[in-house]
N, C-alpha and C positions, 0 to 999 in steps of 0.2 A: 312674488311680484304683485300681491293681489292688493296691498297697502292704497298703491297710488291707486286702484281705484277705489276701495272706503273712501279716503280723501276726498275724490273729485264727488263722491256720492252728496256729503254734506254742503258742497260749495256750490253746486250747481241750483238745488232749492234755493240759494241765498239770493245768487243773482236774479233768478224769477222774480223773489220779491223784492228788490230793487226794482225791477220795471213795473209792478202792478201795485205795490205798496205808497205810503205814503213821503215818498222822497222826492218826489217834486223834481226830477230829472228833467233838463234841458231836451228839446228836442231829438237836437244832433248825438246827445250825450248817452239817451236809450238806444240810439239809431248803434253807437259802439258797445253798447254792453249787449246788446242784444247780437250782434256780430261774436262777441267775445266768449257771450252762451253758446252759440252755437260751435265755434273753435272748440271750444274744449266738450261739448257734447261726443263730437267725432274722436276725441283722444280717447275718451271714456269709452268707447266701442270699439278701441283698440287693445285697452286694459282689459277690457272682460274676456279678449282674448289670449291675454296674455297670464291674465289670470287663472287659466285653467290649463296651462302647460305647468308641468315639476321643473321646478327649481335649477335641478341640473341640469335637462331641456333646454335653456332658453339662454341662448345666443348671447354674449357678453354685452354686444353693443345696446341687444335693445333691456337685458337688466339698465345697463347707465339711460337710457332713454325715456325708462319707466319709472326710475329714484329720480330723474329731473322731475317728470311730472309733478310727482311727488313733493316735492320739496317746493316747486311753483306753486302745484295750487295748495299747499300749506299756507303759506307766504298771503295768495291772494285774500285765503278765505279770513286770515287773521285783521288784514285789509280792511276789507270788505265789514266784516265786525265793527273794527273800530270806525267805521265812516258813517253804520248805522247809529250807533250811541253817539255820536257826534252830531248827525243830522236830526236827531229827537230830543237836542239839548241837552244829554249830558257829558260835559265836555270832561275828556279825561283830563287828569293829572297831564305836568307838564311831561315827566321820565314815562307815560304810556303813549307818547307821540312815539318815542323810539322805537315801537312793535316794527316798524317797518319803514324803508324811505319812501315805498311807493307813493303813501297819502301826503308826505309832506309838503308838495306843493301848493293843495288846496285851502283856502283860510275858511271859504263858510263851504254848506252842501250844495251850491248850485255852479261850484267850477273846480271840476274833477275828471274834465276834458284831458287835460294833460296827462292825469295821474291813468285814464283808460288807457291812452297810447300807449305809456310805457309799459301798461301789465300786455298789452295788445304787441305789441315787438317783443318781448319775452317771450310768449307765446309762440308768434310763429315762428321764432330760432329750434323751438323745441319741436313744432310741429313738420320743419323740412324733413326730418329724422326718422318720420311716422307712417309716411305713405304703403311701404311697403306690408304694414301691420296693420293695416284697415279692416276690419269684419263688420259683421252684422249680428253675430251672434252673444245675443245678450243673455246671462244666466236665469232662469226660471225665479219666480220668486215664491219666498219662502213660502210653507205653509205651518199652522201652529201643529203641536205635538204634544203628544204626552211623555209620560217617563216608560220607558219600558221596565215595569214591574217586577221583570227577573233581572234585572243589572246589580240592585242593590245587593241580594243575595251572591248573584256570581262573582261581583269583587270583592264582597264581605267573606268569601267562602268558596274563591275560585277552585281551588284543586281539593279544597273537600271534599267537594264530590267528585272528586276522581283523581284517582292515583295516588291520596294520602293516606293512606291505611297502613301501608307495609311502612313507612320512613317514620309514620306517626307510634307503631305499636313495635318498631326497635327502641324508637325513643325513652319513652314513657317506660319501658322496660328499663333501660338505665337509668331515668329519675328515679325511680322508685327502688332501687338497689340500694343497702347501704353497703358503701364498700369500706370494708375495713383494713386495705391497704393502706401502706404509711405515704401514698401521694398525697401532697399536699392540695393539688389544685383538681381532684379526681370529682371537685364538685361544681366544675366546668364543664360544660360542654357549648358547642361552637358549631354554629350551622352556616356552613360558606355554599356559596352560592352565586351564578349570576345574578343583576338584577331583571326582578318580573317572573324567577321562576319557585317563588311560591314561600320564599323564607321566611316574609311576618305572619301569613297564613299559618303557617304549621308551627310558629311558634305560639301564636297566637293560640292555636286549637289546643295544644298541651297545655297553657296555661290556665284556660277553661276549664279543662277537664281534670286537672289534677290540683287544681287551687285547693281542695277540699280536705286532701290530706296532707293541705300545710297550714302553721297557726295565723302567717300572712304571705300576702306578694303583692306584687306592683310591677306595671310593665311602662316602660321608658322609649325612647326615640330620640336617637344621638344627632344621625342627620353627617355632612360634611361638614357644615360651621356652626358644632354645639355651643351652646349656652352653657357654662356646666354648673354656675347658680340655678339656673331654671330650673335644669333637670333635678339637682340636688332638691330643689322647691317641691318639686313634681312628686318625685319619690315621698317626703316626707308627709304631702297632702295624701295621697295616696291610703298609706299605713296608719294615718289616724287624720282623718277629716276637721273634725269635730276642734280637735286640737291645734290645727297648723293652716284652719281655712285663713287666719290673715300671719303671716310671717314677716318677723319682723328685717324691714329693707339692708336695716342694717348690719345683719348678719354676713358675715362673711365666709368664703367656702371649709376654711377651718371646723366655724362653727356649726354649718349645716351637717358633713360630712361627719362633726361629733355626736350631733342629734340624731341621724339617720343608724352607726352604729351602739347609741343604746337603745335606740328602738328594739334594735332588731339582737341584739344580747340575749342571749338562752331562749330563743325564737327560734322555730323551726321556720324556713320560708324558702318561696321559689320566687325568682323575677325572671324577666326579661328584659334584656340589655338590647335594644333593637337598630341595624343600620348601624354597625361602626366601622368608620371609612380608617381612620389610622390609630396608631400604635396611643399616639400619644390623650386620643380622647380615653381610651380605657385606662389608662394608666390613672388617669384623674377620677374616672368613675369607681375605680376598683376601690378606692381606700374606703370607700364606703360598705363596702360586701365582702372587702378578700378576707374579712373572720368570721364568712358562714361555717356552722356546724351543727350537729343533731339532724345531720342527712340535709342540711338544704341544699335547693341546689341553682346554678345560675345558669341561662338559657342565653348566649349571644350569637346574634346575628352580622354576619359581614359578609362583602362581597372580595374582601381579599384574604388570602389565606396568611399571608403574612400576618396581618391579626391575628386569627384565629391562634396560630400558633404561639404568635406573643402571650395571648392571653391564657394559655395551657390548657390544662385537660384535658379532654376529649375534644377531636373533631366527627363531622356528621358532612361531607360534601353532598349537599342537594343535586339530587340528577334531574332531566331531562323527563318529560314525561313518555309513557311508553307508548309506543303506537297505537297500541286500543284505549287507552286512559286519552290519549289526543284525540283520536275519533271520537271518542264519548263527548269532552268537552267543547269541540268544533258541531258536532251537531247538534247539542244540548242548547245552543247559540242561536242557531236557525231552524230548527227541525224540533215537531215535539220527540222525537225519540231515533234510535239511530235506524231501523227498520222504515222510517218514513222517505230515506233518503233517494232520489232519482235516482234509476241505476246508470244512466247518459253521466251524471253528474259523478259517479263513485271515482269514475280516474283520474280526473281533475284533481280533485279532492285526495286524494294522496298525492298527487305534485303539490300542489298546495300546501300540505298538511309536513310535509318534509323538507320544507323550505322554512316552516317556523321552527323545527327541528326544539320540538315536545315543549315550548317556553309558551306558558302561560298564557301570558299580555301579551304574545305575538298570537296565538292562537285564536283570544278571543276579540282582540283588534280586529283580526283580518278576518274574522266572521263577523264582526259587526257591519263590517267594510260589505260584506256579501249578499249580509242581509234585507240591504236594501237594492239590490241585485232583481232581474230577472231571474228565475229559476232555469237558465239554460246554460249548455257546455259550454257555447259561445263567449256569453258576457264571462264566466268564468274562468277561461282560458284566458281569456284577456289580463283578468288579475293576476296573472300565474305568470303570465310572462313580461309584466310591468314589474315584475320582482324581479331587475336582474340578477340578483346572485342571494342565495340564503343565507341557511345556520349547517348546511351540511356537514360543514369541518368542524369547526368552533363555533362558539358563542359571543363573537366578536360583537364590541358595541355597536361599530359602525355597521354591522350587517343589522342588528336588531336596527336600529337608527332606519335602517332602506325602509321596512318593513312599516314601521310606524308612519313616517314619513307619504309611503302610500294610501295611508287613509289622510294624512294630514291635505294631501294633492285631489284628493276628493271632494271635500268638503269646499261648496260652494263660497263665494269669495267672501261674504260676509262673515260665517263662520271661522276663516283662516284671521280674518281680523278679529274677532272675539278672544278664538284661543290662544293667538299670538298676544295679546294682551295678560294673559295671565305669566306671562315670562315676569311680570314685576314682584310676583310673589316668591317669596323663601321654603326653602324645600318645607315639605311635611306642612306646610301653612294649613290650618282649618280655611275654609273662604267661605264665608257669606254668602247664598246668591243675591239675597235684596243688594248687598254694597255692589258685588260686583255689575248687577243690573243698572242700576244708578250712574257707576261709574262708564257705564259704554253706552248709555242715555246722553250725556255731559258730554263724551266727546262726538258723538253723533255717530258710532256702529248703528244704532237702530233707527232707520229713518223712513220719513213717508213712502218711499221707494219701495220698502220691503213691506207692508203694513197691507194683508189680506182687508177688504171688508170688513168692516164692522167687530174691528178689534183694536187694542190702544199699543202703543208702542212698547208700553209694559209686560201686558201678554206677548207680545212679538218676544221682549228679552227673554221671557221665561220659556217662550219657547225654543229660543236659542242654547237654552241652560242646558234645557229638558234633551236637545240634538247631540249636543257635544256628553252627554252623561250615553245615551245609547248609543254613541260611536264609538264608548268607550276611551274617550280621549280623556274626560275628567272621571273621577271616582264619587261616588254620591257616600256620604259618612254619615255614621250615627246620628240619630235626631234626638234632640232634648227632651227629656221627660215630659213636660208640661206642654213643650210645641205640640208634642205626637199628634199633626194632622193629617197622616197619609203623603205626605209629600218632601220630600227632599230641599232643605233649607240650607243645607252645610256640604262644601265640596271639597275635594282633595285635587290635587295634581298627581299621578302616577310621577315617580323618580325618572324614566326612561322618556316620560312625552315631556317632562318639564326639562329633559335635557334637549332634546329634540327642539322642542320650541326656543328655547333661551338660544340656541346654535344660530335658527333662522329669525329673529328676533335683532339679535347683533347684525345678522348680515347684511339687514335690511333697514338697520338702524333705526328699528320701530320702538323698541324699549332697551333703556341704558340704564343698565342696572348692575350697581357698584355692590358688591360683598363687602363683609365686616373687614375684612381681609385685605380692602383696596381692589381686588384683582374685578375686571366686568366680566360676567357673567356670559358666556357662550361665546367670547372671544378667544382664539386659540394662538392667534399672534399677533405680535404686535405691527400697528400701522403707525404713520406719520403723517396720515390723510388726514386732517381737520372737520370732524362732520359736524353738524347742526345735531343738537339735543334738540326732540322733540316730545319725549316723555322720560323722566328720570323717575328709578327708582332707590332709594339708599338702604344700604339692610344695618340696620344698628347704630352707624352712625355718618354723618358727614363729614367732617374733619377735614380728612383727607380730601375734597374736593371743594374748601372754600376759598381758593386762590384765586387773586382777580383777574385770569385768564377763564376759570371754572363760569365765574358771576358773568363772564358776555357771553356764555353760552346759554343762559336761565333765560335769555329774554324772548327765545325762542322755544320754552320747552311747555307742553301744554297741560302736562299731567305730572304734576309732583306725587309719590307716594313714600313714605317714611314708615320702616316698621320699626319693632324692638324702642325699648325706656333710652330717647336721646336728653341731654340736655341742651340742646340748641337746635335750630335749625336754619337751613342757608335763609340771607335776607328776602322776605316776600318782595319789598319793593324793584328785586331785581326780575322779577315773573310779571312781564306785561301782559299775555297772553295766555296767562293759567286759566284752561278750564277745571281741571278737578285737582284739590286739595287733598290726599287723604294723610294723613298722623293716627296711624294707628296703636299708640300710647304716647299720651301729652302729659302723663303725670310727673316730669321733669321737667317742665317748661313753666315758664312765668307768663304774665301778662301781655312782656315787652316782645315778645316773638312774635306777638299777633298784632303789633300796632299797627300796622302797613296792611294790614288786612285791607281797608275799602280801596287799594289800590288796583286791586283782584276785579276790574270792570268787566272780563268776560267770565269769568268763575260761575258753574253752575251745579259743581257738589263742592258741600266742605263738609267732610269728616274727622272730628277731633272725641279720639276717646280715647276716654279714659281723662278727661280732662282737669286741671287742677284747678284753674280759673273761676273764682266767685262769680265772676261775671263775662260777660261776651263785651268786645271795646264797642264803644260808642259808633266808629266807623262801622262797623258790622252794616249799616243801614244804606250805604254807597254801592252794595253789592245789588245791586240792579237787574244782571243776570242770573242772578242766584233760584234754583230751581229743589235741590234737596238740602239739608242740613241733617247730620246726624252727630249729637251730642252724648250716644248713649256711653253708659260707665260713667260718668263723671263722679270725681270723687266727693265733692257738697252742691248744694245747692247752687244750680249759676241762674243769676239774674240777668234779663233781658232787657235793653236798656229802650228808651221810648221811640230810636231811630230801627227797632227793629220794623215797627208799620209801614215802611218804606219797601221792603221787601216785595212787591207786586207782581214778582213772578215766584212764589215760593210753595211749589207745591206738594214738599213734603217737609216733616218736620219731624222728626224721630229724636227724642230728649229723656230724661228721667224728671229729676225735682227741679224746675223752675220757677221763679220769682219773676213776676212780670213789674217793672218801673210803674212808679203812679202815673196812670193815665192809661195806658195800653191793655187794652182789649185784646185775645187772640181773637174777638169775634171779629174782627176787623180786617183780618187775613183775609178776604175775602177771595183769593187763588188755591189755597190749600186743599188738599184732596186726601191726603192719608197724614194722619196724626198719631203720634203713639207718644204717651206723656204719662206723666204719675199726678193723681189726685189732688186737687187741693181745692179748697173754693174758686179761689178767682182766675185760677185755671177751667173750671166747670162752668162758671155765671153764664155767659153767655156764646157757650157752643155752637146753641142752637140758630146763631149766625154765618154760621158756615156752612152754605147752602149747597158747595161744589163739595163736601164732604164725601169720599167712596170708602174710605179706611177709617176705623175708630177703634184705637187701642187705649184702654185704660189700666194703671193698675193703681191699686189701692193697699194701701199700708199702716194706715191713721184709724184712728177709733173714732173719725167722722165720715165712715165707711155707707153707714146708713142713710145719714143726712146727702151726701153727695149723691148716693143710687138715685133718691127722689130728685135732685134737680137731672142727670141724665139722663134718665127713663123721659122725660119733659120734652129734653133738645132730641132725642134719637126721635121721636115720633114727628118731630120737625124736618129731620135728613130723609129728602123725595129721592136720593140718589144714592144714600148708602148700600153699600154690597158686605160689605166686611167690618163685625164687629170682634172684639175679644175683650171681655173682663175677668181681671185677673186680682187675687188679693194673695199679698205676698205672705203673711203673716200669720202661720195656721188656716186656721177656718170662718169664714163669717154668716151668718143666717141673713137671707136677706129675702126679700120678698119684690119677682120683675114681675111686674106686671102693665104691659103697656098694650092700650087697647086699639093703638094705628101703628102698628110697627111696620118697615121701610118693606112692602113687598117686593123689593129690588134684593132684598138682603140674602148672599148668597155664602156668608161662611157666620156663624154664630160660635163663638167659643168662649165656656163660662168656667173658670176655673179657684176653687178655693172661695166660692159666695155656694152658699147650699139653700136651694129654695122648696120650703115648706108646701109647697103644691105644686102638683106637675101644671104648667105653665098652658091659658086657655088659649093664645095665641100660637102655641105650635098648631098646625092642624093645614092642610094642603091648599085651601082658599087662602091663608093669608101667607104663606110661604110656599109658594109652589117652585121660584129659584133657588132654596136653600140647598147647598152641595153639601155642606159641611156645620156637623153639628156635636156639640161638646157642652153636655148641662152636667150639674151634680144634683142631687135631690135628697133631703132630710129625708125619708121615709123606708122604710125595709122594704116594701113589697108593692115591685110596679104591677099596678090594673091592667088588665088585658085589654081595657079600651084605651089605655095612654100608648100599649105598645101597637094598636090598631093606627092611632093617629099618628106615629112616627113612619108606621109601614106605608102609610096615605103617602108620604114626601115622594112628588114623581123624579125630583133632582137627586136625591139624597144619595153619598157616593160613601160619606165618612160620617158615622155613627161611634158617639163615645158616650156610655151612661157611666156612673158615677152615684151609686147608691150607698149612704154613709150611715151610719145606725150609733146610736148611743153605745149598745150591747152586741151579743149574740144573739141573735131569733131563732126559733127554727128554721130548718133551710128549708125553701122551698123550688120548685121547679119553674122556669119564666120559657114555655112552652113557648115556642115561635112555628107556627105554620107554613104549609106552602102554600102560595096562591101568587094568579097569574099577575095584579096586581101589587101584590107585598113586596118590599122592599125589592121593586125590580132596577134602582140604577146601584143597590150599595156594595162596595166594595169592601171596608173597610169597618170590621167591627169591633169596638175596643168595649169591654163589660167589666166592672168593678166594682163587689158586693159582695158583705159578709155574711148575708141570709139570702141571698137567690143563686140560682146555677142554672144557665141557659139549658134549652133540651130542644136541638132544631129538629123539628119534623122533617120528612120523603119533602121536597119543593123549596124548602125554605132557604130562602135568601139565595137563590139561583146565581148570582155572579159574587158572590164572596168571595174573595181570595186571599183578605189577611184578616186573622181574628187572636186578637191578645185576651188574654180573661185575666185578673189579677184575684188570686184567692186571698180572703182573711179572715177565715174560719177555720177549723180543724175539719178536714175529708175524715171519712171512715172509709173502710172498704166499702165499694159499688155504689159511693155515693156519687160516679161518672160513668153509670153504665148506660146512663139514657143519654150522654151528652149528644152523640147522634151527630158524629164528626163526618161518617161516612157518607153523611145525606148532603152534605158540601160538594157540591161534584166541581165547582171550579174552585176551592181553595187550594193557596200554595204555600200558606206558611202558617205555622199556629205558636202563639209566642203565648206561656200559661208563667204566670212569677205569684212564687209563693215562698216567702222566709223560712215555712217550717220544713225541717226536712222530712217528716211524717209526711207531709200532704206529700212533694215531690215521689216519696216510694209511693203513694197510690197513684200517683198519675201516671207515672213509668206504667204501673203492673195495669190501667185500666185501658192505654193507649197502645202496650205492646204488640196487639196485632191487629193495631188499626191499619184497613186496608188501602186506603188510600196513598197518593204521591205526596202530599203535602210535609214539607219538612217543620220538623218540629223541633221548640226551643223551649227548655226551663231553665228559667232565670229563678 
């Protein structure tokens, strides 16, 4: 029930500024709105109590008491919108009068007397209902965070370290058998399992490990409503890059399915078939592999065994983990070791610990859940028996579902609206966090309510990201080669919370979200109840929901989101009230889908990628509200047509190749804060107009790579408020020479990638960047100065260090000694080194809080040419990630690191 209060959270700032803003309110007329703030104030101090009861908890009458709210102040605040762009003169379209009957009455903004009454009698209907729900206790507000630095590792690698060794080295023991029996299908094997206890992990880790001695593999993700072009797409990218990075559309699954087996013809190979829900997706994936031979072999995953057995071979049922492999994992969570644990606490902690009965994701949920806990028997009894009932007997969903659920009833109310928001997503979905940040900016999750001191609403999202990744509710996934900043850009839904949430999601008719299928998602039966759409999501396609009963419900829904290649999509003109747009592939779409776009008066994201469109329509410039835009993917070049300068609230802009119309200026944005765009002149001229700039992302791909640096370099010394740059060149390597002599000492992430500068740069150095967090240069030169590495150790901010040293040749190698000192690099965490003539050597002190260090070799090792690396002098490192193609270098780095003594897990890539 936490919904209706986000809701009232946005609507109640609005009314403030109706009374102090420039609306020109009758006397008598503030004398009601100000009565009407206060009414719903008091409901709002009802919600936040009601918000912090479970679900199940909470009395029938007052759920219906709380979706009133809810649906009222929807209603008002849509209202209220529309009467502001009406009282500022921009008067809507006639079909956006229909948002609502409340305002109808009113002709200009100084007689909406009537139209307060009525929201004012509405109100108190709702409020007779309320009295006995009255408190005072309102939820803590937030504070920022970081990512808890062991998450990525524990979901990337949950039960590898612990308890996968015996299930992993029977396995691998049958991969690697050839069996010369006459079974046919003996080159199956099937790992059934609940979900959450650990089945793409361990498939995952055999196929790591034994990829080496096959000639290819590839590992896939079927999901409940496979794509099975995708995946056929997937596989074939996979097995040769190079070859199949564009595929032709028009292929059909005959012809992929032909492609994928002559690939793989007199090839020895292993894959991974991962997540298959029924008989009938394998059936369709197999004709692609059922003529492995020369010992390959195929690894599927599924939660039913029915599959498993469909698909033959060998079964593997994943069990439970063991009581000490759970205690290892539950304290590895909270505790640095299992010896640290309170012994008040040890009893608890086996009730606990037996009630997630050995699963995983219940495991390290409910230690996330703990983590933020007092350390006493107390509060932890308490979690022990909010769990009514466990996994004692089985592994029942519904029981896993309790368990989840209990941290879901934790998480302060803003939070429960964030993660309930991602119910719009499709299983296994990569997710953005900038979009998703964006997207809960637009509808207003993050608002001045919640906003500590002297931080932006932005940081607030991120720190929301950052909470729900350590509560273990979302999954933080792989980062992009070239991102590689230290931080977590790409998130996952776990299978188990995205069920979880899609359940309470539907309940609450907070997101309506239709499958390919037709069927909505987290509905278990069916009603006859008529509810208001207030965020729809469609997966693949609409179709099915464009019947002129479907369109009266659009004019109420605030947040359209469209995944998967459609070619059509519902009428825009029927969405008075859209705040966020998102088409997450338009390359099916025409022009004519988007004509209705400036009808969109309260829209303040539109996300269209993957876009096909040459140009943005002309109305684009009637979006008034409009606050992001992201046009990234698009397939050519789209031009901006000259009602884009209309745009005055437009504070981000994230695009690839644009064409600006004669006449338009981006300098003239004068709202824009963060830019991320591709090169061109008259995109460059005059930047240096955008004086609210904080973001500047360039990338460059033109062989006027040089000429553009010089006018940049120009405008960036003009940006008094820039924090964040990134230049990026897509297209091999370029030489380039930055040298700027007033660079933004605000600038707190610099990242330089694919431009190689011919001199270490005089403007790093701690007087002119003393904010910089985040730093990523490349450098022409074999052999960094010990005073270049002296001036990076000066950065008192400095968190993420990435050098990039690139050489014509081979040099000889040399040593890039790093010292300790109390001074030296004392905030970095994060060191990324990549050189084919240097090789770090950290001294006793050096780099005191390191905790994650990549090296990338591209030279030939000899023996002991790592015996000074001086890994051990790391005392807070926790991960060391070393990639090198040869496998020569890898057997030295094995045999130099073998009895490295430290904890820190190690990866060669």
């Amino acid at each position: 029930m936490n919904i209706a209060t986000g809701a009232m959270n946005t609507l109640l700032p609005k009314l403030g500024e109706l009374l102090v803003g420039e609306y020109k309110l009758q006397k008598g007329v503030k004398g009601e709105v100000e009565e009407l703030e206060k009414e719903l104030k008091g409901m709002t101090t009802a919600l936040h109590k009601v918000a912090t009861m479970p679900s199940d908890q909470i009395d029938e009458q007052v759920k219906i008491w709380a979706s009133d709210v809810r649906e009222l102040s929807y209603d008002i605040e849509d209202a209220v919108d529309t009467f502001m762009l009406k009282s500022k003169g921009h008067e809507p379209a006639t079909s956006f009068k229909k948002v609502t009957n409340l305002f109808n009455k009113f002709k200009t903004n100084h007689q909406i007397h009537a139209v307060i009454k009525d929201i004012m009698d509405q109100v108190k209907k709702v409020s007779k209902r309320r009295d006995r729900y009255r408190v005072n206790d309102i939820t803590a507000r937030p504070t920022v965070v970081d990512v808890d630095p062991r998450l990525e590792a524990m979901y990337r690698k949950a039960t590898e370290l612990v308890g996968i060794s015996k299930p992993k080295d029977e396995l691998t023991k049958r991969l690697l058998e050839h069996d010369m029996s006459s079974r046919q299908q003996s080159n199956i094997i099937s790992i059934v399992g609940f979900g959450g206890l650990g089945k793409t992990t361990l498939a995952n880790s055999l196929l790591q490990e034994l990829k080496e001695n096959f000639d290819c593999h590839f590992f896939v993700l079927v999901s409940l409503n496979p794509d099975t072009n995708k995946i056929l797409k997937n596989i074939l990218l996979q097995l040769d890059k190079k070859k199949y990075s564009h595929i032709d559309e028009a292929w059909d699954t005959k012809h992929l399915i032909d492609k994928i087996r002559d690939f793989l013809n007199n090839r020895r190979f292993l894959c991974v078939i991962d997540d298959v829900w029924k008989e009938s997706a394998w059936d369709n994936i197999k004709l692609a592999v059922q003529d492995a031979k020369l010992g390959s072999k195929i690894i599927v995953t599924t939660r039913n065994m029915v599959v498993a057995e469909h698909a033959g071979g060998g079964v593997y049922e994943m069990k439970p983990l063991s009581d000490d492999d759970s205690r290892h994992l539950f304290y590895k969570r909270i505790f640095d070791s299992n010896d640290d644990c309170p012994a008040d606490l040890c009893s608890v902690t086996e009730k606990i610990l037996k009630k997630c009965g050995g699963v995983p994701v219940a495991i390290i949920t409910t230690a996330c859940l703990l983590a933020s806990k007092p350390w006493n028997s107390q509060e932890w009894d308490k979690v022990n028996k909010s769990i009514s009932f466990g996994l004692e007997d089985s592994l029942d969903v519904g029981r896993m579902r309790k368990i989840l659920s209990l941290s879901y009833n934790d998480l302060p109310f803003h939070l429960k609206t964030c993660l309930l928001s991602l119910s719009k997503y499709p299983e296994d979905e990569l997710i953005r966090k900038d979009v998703l940040i964006w997207s809960w900016l637009a509808e207003g999750f993050i608002t001045e309510e919640t906003r500590p001191a002297g931080t932006s609403l932005q940081e607030i999202g991120e720190s929301y990201f950052s909470e729900l990744i350590n509560r273990s509710l979302i999954q933080p996934m792989g980062r992009l080669y070239y991102r590689e900043d230290g931080k977590v850009h790409v998130c996952k839904v776990h299978d188990m919370v995205l069920e979880l949430i899609n359940q309470l999601s539907a309940e609450e008719d907070f997101v309506t979200t239709y499958l390919s299928d037709g069927q909505q998602a987290g509905k278990n039966t069916c009603t006859t109840q008529k509810k208001k759409i207030r965020r729809l999501s469609l997966h693949k396609s609409y179709k099915s929901y464009a019947s002129p009963e479907a369109r009266e419900q659009y004019s109420k829904v605030r947040s359209l989101t469209v995944f998967g290649k459609v070619d059509s999509i519902p009428p825009l003109s029927s969405f008075y009230v859209l705040r966020v747009l998102q088409l997450e592939d338009c390359s099916g779409l025409d022009r004519n889908h988007l004509n209705d776009l400036g009808k969109l008066r309260l829209l303040k994201f539109l996300c269209l990628r993957k876009c096909s469109a040459t140009r943005l329509p002309e109305s684009i410039g009637k979006l008034e509200s409009l606050e992001t835009l992201d046009i990234r993917g698009a397939e050519t070049m789209v031009l901006f047509p000259m009602s884009f300068v209309k745009l005055r609230k437009l504070v981000r802009l994230f695009a690839g190749r644009v064409q600006l119309a004669h006449g338009l200026m981006l300098g003239n944005m004068k709202s824009l804060q963060e830019l991320s765009v591709e090169a061109t002149p008259e995109v460059i001229r005059d930047l240096g107009n955008l004086k609210e700039l904080r973001t500047l992302r360039i990338i460059f791909k033109g062989r006027e790579t040089l000429e553009l640096m010089e006018s940049i370099q120009t405008s960036i010394q003009r940006f008094t408020n820039l924090q964040g740059l990134d230049l990026q060149y897509n297209i091999g390597v370029c030489i380039v020479s930055i040298d700027m002599q007033q660079i933004p000492s605000s600038l707190q992430r610099l990242f330089v990638v694919g431009l190689d500068m011919e001199a270490f740069p005089s403007w790093i150095n701690s007087s002119m960047l003393s904010h910089l967090a985040t730093l990523s240069i490349w450098l022409k030169f074999e052999y960094l100065q010990s005073d270049h590495l002296d001036r990076l150790a000066e950065l008192p901010s400095l968190r993420f260090l990435r050098l990039t040293l690139r050489t014509g040749g081979e040099g000889q190698q040399q040593k890039l000694t790093i010292h300790g000192s109390a001074c030296a690099f004392r905030s970095l965490k994060h060191f990324h080194f990549y050189s084919s003539s240097m090789m770090p050597s950290f001294q006793p002190g050096a780099m005191p809080h390191l905790e994650r260090l990549c090296l990338e070799i591209w030279t030939n090792l000899k023996r002991g040419d790592l015996n000074d690396l001086g890994l051990e002098n790391l005392h807070s490192l926790r991960h060391v990630t070393i990639c090198s193609m040869d496998q020569k270098n890898r057997a030295v780095v094995k045999e130099a690191l073998k009895n490295y003594p430290n904890q820190a897990e190690i990866e060669l890539l």
